[in-house]
C-alpha positions as CSV (number, residue, x, y, z in Angstrom):
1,X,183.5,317.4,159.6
2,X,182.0,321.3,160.1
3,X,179.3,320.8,158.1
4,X,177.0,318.5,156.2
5,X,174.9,319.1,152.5
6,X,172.8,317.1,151.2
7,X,172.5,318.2,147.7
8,X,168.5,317.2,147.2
9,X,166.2,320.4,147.0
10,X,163.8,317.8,148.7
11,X,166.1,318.1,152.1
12,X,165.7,314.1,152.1
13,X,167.1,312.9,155.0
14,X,168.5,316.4,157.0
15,X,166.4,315.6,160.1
16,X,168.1,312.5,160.5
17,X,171.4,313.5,159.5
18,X,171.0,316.5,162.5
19,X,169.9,313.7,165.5
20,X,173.3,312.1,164.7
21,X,175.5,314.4,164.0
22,X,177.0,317.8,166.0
23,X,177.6,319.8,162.9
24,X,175.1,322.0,160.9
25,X,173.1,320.0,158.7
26,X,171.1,321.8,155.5
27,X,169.8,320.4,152.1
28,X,168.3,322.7,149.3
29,X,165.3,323.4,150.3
30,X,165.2,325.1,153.9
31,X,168.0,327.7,153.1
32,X,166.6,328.6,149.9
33,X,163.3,329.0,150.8
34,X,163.7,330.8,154.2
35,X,166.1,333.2,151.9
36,X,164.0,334.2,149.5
37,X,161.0,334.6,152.3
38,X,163.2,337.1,153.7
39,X,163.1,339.0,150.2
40,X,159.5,338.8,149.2
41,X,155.8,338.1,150.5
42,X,155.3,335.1,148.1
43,X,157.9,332.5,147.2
44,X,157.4,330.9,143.8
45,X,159.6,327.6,142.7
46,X,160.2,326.6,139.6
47,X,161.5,323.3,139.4
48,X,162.4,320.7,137.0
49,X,159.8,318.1,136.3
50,X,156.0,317.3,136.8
51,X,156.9,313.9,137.8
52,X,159.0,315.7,140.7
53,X,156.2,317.8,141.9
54,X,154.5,313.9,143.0
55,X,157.2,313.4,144.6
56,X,157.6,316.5,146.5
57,X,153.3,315.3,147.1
58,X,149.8,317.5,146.6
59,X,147.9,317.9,144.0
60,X,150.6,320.5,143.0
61,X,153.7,319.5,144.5
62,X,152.8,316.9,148.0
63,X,156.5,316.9,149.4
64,X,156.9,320.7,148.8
65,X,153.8,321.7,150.3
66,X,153.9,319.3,152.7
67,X,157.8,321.0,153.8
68,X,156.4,324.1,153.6
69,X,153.7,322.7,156.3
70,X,156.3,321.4,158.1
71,X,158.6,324.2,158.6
72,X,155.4,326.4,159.0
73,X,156.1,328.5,155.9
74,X,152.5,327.1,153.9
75,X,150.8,330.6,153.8
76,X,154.6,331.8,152.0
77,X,154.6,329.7,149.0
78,X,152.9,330.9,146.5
79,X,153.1,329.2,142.8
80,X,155.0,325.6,142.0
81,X,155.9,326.0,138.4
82,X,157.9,323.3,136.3
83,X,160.7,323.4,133.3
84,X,159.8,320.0,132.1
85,X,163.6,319.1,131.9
86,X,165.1,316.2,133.5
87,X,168.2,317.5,135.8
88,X,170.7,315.6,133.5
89,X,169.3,318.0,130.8
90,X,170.5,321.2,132.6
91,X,173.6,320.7,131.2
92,X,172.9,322.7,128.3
93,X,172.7,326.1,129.6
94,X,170.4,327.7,127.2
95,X,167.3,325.8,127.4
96,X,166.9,325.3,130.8
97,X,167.4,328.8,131.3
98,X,165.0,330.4,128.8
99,X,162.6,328.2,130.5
100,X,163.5,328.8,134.1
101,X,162.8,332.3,133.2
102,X,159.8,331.9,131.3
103,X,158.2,330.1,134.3
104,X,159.8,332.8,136.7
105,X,158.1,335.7,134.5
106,X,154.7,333.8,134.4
107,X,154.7,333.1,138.3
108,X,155.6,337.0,139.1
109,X,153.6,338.2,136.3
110,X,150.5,336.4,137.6
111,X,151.2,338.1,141.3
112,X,152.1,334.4,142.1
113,X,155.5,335.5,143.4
114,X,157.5,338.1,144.8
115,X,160.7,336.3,145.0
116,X,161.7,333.2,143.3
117,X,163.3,329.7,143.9
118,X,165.1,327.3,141.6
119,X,163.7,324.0,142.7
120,X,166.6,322.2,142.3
121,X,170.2,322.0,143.4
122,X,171.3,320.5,139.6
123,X,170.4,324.5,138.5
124,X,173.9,325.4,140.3
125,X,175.2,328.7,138.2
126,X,171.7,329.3,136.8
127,X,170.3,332.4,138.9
128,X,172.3,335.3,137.8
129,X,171.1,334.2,133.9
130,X,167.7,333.7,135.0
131,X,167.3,336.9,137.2
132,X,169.3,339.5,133.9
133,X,166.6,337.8,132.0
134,X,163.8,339.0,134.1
135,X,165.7,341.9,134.7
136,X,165.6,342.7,130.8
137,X,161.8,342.2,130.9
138,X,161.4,344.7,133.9
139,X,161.1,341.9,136.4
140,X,163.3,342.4,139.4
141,X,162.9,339.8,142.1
142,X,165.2,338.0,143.9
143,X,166.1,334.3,142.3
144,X,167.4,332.1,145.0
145,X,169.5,329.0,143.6
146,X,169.2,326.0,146.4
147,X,172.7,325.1,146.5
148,X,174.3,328.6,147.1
149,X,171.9,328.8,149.7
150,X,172.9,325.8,151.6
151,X,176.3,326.5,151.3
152,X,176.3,330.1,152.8
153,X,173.7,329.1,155.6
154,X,176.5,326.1,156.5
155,X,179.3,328.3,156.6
156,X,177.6,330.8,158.4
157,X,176.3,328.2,160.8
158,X,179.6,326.8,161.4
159,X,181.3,330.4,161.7
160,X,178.9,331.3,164.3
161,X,179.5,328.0,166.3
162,X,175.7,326.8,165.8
163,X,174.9,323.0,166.2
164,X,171.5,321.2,165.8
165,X,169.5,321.7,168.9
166,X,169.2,318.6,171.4
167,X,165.9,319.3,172.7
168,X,164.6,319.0,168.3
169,X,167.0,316.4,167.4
170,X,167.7,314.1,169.8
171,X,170.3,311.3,169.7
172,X,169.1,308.2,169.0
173,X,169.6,306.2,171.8
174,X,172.6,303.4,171.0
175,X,171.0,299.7,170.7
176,X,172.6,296.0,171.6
177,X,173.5,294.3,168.2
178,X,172.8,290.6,168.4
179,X,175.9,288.7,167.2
């Protein structure tokens, strides 16, 4: 394999994934994020449900703000904002996106946001309708959709010959199996 994706905006298991493999490794979160940092002061995400925010853990979003600890990118994020849609409901295209750009408007609006994040790699195809509707409203920041992201930081990874860094990611050392 060149390349790995795990399609979770949470990046669940990509640390792992890189100690045991050679290839690039990215999930949704990472690429996105470091993207639209590179666009704008403050990175708002919108994602899809308040139940997810626990789950990404803080009072407003834990495993998000906790990432964005992680990766050292904390004093970046600015707003967490949610759609209230479960991702099975982003199948119909309307909805989701009137209120992916409703929450985009209010986070930028608010000077919560310079640049903005869809907070979850089910919104694949949703940025360039959520970024003409802010566009329409006099809004222009960037709208980074997770997936795309990931994708084009693989490819580029793998283009470049880049592999996950041995002295971050070591191997796990092989262990005797009992039979």
């Amino acid at each position: 394999m060149d390349g790995v994706f795990i399609t979770c905006f949470a990046d669940p298991g990509v640390h792992a994934a890189r100690e045991i493999t050679d290839a690039p490794v990215a999930g949704g979160f990472e690429p996105s994020f470091l993207t639209a940092m590179s666009l704008g002061d403050r990175v708002g995400v919108v994602t899809i449900l308040p139940n997810v925010v626990p789950m990404l853990r803080c009072s407003d979003a834990p495993m998000l703000r906790s990432l964005t600890r992680r990766y050292g990118l904390d004093n970046r994020l600015g707003s967490i904002r949610v759609v209230d849609m479960p991702v099975l409901g982003l199948t119909d295209r309307e909805e989701p996106i009137d209120r992916l750009a409703v929450q985009a408007t209010a986070a930028v609006g608010n000077g919560e946001a310079d640049s903005i994040v869809l907070g979850s790699t089910g919104m694949l195809g949703a940025t360039g309708a959520v970024r003409d509707r802010l566009h329409r409203k006099g809004i222009h920041v960037p709208v980074v959709d997770p997936t795309a992201a990931a994708i084009t930081w693989l490819e580029s990874s793998i283009r470049l010959g880049l592999t996950p860094s041995r002295t971050t990611y070591m191997t796990p050392p092989v262990k005797a199996r009992k039979r």
